[in-house]
KELUMZA-904912 format. One record per residue (C-alpha): y, z, x. Coordinates in steps of 0.1 Angstrom, whole numbers, plus 5000, padded with zeros to 4 digits. Layout:
<recs>
+------+------+------+
|    Y |    Z |    X |
+------+------+------+
|    Y |    Z |    X |
...
+------+------+------+
</recs>
This chain:
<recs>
+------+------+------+
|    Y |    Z |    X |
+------+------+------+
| 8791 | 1617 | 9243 |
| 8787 | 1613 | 9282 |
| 8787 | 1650 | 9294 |
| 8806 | 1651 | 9331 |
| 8800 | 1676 | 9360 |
| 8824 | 1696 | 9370 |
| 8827 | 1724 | 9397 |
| 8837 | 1762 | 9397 |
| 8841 | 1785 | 9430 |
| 8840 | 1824 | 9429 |
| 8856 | 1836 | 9462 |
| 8838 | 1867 | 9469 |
| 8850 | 1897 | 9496 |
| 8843 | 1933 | 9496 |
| 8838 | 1942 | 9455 |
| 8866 | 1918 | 9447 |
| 8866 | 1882 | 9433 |
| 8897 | 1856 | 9445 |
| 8904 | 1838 | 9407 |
| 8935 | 1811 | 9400 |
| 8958 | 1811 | 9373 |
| 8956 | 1776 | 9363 |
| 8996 | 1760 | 9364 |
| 8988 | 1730 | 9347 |
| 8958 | 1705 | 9334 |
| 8928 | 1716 | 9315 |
| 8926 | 1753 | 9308 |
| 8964 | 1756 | 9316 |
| 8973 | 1792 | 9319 |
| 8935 | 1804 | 9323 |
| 8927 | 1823 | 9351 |
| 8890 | 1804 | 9362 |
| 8873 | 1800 | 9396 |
| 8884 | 1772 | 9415 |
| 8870 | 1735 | 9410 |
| 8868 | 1705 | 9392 |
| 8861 | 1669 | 9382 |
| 8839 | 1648 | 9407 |
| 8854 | 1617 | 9422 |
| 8837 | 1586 | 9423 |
| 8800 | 1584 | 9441 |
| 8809 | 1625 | 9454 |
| 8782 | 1649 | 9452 |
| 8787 | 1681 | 9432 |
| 8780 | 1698 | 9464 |
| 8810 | 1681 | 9481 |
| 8833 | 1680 | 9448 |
| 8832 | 1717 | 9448 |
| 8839 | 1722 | 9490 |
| 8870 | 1699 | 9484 |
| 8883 | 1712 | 9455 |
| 8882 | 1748 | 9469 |
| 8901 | 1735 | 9501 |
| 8927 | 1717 | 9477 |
| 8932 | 1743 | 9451 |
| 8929 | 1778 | 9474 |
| 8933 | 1764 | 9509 |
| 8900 | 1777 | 9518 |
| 8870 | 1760 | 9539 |
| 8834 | 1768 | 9519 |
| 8812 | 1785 | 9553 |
| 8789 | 1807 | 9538 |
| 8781 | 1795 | 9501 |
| 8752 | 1789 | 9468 |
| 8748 | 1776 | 9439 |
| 8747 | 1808 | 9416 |
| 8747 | 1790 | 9379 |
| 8746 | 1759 | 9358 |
| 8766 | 1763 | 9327 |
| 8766 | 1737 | 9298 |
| 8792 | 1732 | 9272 |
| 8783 | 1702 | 9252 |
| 8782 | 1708 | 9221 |
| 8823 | 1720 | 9230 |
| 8838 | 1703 | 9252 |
| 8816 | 1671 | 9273 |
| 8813 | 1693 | 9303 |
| 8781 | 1710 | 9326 |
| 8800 | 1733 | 9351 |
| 8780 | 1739 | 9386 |
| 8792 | 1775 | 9395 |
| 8790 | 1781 | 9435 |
| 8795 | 1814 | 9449 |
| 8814 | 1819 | 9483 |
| 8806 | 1851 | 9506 |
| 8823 | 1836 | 9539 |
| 8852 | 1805 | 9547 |
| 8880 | 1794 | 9569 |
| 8913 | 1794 | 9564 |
| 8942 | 1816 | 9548 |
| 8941 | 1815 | 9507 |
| 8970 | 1794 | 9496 |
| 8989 | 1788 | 9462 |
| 8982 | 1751 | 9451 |
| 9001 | 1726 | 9428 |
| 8973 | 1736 | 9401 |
| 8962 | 1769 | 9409 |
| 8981 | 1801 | 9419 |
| 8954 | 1827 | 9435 |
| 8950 | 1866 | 9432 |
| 8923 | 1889 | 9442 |
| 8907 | 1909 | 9413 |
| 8884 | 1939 | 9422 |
| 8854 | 1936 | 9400 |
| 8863 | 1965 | 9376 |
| 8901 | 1950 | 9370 |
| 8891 | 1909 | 9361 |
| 8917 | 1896 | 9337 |
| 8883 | 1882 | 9311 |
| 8914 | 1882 | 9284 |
| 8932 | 1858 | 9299 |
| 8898 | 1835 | 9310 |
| 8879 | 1814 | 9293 |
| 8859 | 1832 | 9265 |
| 8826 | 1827 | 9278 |
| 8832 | 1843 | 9311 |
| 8835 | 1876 | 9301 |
| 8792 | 1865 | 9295 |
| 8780 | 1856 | 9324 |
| 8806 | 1866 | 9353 |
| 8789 | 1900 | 9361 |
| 8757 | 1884 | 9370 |
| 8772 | 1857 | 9394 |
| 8794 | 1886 | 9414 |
| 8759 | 1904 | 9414 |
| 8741 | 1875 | 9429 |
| 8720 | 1863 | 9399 |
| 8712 | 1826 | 9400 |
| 8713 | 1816 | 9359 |
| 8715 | 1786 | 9334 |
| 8738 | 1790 | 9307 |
| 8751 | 1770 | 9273 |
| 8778 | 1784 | 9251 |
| 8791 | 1769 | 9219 |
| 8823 | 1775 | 9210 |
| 8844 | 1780 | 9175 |
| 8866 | 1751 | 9180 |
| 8851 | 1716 | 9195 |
| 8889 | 1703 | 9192 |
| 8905 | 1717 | 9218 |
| 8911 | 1686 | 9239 |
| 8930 | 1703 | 9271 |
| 8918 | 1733 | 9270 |
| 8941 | 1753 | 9261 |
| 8937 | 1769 | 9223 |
| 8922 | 1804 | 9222 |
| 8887 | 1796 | 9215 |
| 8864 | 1819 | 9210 |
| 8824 | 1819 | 9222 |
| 8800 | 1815 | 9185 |
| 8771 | 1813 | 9200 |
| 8754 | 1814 | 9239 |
| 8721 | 1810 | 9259 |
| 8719 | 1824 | 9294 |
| 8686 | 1826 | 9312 |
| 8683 | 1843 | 9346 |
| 8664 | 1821 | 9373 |
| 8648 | 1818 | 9408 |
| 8660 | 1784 | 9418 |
| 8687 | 1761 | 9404 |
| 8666 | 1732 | 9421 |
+------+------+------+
</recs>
């Protein structure tokens, strides 16, 4: 099974963290980061600058990578998890994605994908990681069933290079 990359983006302002609530598409009704698949011959770097300008109406300024987060053995997918301290542009409701700041004490983890509620603190802290979760189900073609985390690996690190 070919695993694909796939981008996330955590807005990040004063102790609060910008999240969608996904309209449509995989993870439908999930509030997540914003991000997705790559197009043809785009970096991940670039995937993840153009989804956040098509899904929040923001321009990536001031930006790392924080995490690299596998899911194989679930669902074919390695998410690259960018955080965002500074950008251009006013934040904007998309076709996919309708956004809402969440100070860090008041993030909706029961209406995210399972594993977040594992790894999100150290990302809004500014932790750098590698991660793999497993989930219950490995059926759950769009994303969408609750599916709950069975097993996990995250491992704090220096570099993501």
């Amino acid at each position: 099974m070919e695993i694909r990359d796939v981008t996330n983006v955590l807005f990040i302002k004063e102790e609060k963290v910008l999240l969608g609530l996904k309209k449509r598409g995989f993870g439908a009704q999930k509030y997540n980061g914003f991000g997705g698949k790559l197009k043809s011959g785009e970096s991940i770097e670039a995937a993840a600058l153009r989804e956040a300008k098509e899904e929040a109406g923001l321009k990536m300024v001031e930006y790392y990578k924080a995490a690299e987060i596998d899911f194989a053995d679930s669902y074919p997918l390695r998410m690259h998890l960018f955080v965002c301290t500074k950008w251009d542009g006013e934040v904007e409701e998309s076709d996919e994605m309708i956004p809402a700041w969440f100070p860090f004490d008041k993030i909706p983890l029961d209406e995210m994908w399972d594993d977040d509620k594992y790894w999100i603190n150290l990302a809004l802290s500014g932790k750098k990681f590698r991660a793999s979760f497993v989930f219950e189900n490995n059926d759950d073609l769009d994303g969408t069933a609750p599916n709950s985390v069975v097993s996990y690996s995250i491992k704090v690190v220096d570099s993501l290079n």
